[in-house]
Backbone bond lengths (Angstrom), bond angles and torsions (degrees), N, CA, C in turn:
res aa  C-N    CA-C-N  psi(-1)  N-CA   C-N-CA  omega(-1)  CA-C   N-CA-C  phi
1 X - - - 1.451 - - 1.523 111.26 -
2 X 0.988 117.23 -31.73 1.734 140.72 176.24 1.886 102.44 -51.09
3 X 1.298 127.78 -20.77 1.376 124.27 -143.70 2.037 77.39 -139.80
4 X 0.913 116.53 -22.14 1.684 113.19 175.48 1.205 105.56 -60.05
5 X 1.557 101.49 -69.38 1.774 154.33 -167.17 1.229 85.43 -64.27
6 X 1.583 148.50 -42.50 1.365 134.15 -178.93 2.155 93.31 58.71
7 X 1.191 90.54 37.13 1.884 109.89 175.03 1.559 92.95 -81.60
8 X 1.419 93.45 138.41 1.459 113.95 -178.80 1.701 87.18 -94.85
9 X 1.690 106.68 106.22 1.714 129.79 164.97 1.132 108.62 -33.27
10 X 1.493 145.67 135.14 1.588 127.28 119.23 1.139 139.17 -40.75
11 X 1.267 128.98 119.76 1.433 120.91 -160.13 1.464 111.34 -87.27
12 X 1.082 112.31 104.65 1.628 140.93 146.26 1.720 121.26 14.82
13 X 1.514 96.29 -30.22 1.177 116.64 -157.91 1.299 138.65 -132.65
14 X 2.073 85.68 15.96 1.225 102.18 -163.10 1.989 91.78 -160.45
15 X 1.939 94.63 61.72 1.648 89.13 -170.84 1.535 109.70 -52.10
16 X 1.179 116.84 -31.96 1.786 97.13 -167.41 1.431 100.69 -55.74
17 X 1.059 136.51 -41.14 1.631 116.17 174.73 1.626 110.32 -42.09
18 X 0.923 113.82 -73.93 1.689 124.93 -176.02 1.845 107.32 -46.23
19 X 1.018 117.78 -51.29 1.194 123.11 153.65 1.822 119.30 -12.67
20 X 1.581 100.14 -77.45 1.154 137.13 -173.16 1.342 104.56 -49.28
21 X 1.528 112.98 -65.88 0.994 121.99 -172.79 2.001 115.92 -85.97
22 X 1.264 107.19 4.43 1.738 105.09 154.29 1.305 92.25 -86.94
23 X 1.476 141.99 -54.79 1.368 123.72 -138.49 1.847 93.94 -84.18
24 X 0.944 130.10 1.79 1.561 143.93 177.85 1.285 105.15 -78.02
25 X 1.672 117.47 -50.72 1.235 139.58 174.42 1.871 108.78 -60.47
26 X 1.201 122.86 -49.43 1.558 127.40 175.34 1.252 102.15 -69.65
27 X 1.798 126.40 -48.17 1.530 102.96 -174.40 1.617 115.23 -70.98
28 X 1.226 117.68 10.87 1.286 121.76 -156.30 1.802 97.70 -108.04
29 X 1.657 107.79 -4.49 1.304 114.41 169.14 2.036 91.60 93.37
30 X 0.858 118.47 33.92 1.487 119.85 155.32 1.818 118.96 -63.33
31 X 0.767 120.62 155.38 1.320 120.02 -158.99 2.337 102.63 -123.90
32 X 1.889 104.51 -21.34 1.239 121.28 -169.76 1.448 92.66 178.59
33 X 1.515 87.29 137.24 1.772 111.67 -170.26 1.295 86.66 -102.46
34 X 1.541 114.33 143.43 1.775 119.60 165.98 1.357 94.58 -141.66
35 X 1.259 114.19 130.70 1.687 129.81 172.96 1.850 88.24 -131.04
36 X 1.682 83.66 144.27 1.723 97.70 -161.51 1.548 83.99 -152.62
37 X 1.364 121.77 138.90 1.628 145.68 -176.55 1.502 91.96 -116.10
38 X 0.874 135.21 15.69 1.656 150.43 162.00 1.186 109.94 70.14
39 X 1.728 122.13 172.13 1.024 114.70 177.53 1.464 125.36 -83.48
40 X 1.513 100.72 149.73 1.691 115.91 176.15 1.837 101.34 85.05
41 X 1.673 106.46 13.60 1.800 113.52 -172.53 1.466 88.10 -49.18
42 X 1.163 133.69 167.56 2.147 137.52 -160.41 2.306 70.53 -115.21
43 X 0.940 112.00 -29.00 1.831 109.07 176.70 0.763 143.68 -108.66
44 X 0.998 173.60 115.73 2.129 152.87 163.75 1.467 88.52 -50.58
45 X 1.544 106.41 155.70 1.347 125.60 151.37 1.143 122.54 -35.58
46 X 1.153 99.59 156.70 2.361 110.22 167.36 1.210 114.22 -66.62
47 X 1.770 115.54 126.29 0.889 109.56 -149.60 1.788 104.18 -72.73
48 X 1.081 101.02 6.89 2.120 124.60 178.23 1.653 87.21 -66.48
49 X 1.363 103.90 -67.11 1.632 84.16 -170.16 1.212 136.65 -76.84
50 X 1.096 125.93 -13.95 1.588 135.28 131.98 1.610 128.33 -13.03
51 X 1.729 79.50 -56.16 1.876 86.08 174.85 0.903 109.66 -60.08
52 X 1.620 108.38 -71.53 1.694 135.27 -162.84 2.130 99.61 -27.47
53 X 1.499 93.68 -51.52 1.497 83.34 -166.73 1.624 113.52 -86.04
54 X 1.496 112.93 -36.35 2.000 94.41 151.70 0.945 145.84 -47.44
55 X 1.671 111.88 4.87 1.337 105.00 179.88 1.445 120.82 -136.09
56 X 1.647 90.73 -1.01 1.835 95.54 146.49 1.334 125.08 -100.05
57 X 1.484 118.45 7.63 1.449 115.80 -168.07 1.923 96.39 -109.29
58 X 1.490 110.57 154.57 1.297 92.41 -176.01 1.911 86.91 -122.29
59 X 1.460 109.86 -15.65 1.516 110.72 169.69 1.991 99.70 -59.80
60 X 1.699 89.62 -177.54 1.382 97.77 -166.73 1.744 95.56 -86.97
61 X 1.380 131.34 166.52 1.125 142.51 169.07 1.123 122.69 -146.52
62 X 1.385 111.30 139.22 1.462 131.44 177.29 1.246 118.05 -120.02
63 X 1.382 126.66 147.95 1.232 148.19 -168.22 1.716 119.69 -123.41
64 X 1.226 121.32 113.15 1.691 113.79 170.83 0.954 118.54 -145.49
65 X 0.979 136.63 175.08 1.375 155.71 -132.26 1.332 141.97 42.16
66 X 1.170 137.66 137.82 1.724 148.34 -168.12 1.477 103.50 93.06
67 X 1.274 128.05 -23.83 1.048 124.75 -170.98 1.489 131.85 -38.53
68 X 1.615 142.09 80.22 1.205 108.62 -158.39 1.840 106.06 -125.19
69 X 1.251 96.96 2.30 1.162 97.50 178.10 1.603 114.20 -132.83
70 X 1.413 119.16 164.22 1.783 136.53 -160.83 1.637 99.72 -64.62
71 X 1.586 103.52 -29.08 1.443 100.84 -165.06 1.352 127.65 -99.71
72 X 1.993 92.93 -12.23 1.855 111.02 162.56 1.606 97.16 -70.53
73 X 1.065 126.74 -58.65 1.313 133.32 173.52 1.865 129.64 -17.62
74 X 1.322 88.68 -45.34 1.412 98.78 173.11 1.221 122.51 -99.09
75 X 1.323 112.46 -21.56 1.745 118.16 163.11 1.641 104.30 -78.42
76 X 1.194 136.27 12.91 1.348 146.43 -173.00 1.745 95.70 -98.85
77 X 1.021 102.64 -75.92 1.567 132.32 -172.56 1.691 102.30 -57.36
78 X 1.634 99.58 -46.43 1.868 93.48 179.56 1.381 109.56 -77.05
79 X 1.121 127.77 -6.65 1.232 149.99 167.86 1.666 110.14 -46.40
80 X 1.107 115.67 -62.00 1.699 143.83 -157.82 1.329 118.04 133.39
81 X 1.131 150.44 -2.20 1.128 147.31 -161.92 1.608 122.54 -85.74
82 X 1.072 126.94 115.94 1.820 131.68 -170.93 1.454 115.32 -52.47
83 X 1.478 113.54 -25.42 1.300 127.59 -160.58 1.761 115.02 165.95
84 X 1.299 124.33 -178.69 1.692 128.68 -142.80 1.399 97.96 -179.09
85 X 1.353 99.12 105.78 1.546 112.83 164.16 1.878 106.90 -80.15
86 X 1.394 92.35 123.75 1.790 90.01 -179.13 1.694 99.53 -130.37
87 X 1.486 114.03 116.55 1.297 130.28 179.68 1.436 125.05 -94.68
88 X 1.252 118.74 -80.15 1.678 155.46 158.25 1.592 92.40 -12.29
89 X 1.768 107.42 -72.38 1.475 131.12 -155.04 2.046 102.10 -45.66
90 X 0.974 102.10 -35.48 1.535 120.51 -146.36 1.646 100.36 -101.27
91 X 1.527 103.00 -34.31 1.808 120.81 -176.38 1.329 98.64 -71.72
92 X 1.392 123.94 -54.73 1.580 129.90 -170.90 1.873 127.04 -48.18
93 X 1.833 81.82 -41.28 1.716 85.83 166.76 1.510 111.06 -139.25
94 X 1.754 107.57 93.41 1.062 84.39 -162.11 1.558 114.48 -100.71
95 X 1.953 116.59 14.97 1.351 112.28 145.49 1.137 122.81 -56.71
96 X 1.342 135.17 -28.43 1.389 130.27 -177.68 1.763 105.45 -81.55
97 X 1.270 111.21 -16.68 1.559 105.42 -168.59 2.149 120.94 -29.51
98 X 1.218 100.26 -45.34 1.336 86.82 170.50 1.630 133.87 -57.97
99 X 1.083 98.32 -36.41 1.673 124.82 -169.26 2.053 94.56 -75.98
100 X 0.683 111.93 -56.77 1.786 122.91 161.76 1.292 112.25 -58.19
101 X 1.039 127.59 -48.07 1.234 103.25 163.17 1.641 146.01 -62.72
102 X 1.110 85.17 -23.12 1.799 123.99 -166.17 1.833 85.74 -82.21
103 X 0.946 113.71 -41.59 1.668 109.88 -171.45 1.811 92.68 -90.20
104 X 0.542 158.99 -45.54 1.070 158.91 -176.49 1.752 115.19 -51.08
105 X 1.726 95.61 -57.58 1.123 86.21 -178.21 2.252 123.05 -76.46
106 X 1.283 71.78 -21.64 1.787 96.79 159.64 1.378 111.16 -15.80
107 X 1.745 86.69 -83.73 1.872 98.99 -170.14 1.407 120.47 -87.92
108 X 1.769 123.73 10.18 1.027 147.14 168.08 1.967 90.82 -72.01
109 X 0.901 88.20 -89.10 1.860 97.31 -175.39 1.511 116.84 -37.28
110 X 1.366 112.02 -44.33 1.305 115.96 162.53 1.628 112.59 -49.43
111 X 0.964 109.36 -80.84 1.438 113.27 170.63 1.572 129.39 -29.01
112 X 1.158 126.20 -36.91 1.330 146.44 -172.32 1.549 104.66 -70.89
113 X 1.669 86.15 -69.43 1.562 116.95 -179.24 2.130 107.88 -28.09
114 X 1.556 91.31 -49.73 1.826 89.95 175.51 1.164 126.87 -60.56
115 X 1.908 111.11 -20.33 1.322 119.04 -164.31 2.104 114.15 -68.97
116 X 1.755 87.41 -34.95 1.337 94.56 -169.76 1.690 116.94 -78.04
């Protein structure tokens, strides 16, 4: 949508921008921050910017895109992240879809589980 929109990207590589601009998004009366590297991204984000923005936001946050495996997933979540939209991961095989999911939600819960 970024290349439709001719949208000037956040750079990847430079979370305090992204940061900045979720906590811009909460003072702005946001209710949940979502930063998304779009769908079918070949990556998820750094897991830097992940942080950067869990730890100025005090709403809930979610993170998606690139996601394609159980173990980006949990460096997502150990990251700061509330939750992870995962699309692509799940489309690619979707005879396996149960079995993927099941791992997914695995190291999701694991992960969580430390938070409390």
């Amino acid at each position: 949508m970024g290349w439709v929109g001719d949208a000037r990207l956040l750079p990847r590589n430079k979370p305090y921008i992204t940061a900045a601009a979720a906590l811009a998004g909460q003072y702005l009366g946001s209710r949940l921050i979502v930063t998304d590297s779009g769908s079918g991204a070949p990556t998820p984000a750094p897991v830097e910017l992940v942080r950067a923005v869990a730890e100025v936001c005090s709403v809930p946050y979610f993170y998606g895109g690139g996601v394609r495996k159980p173990e980006q997933a949990r460096e997502i979540i150990k990251a700061g992240a509330d939750g992870i939209q995962i699309g692509t991961a799940f489309e690619a095989e979707r005879n396996k879809m149960r079995d993927k999911v099941a791992e997914f939600v695995k190291v999701i819960k694991e992960e969580g589980k430390k938070r409390v």
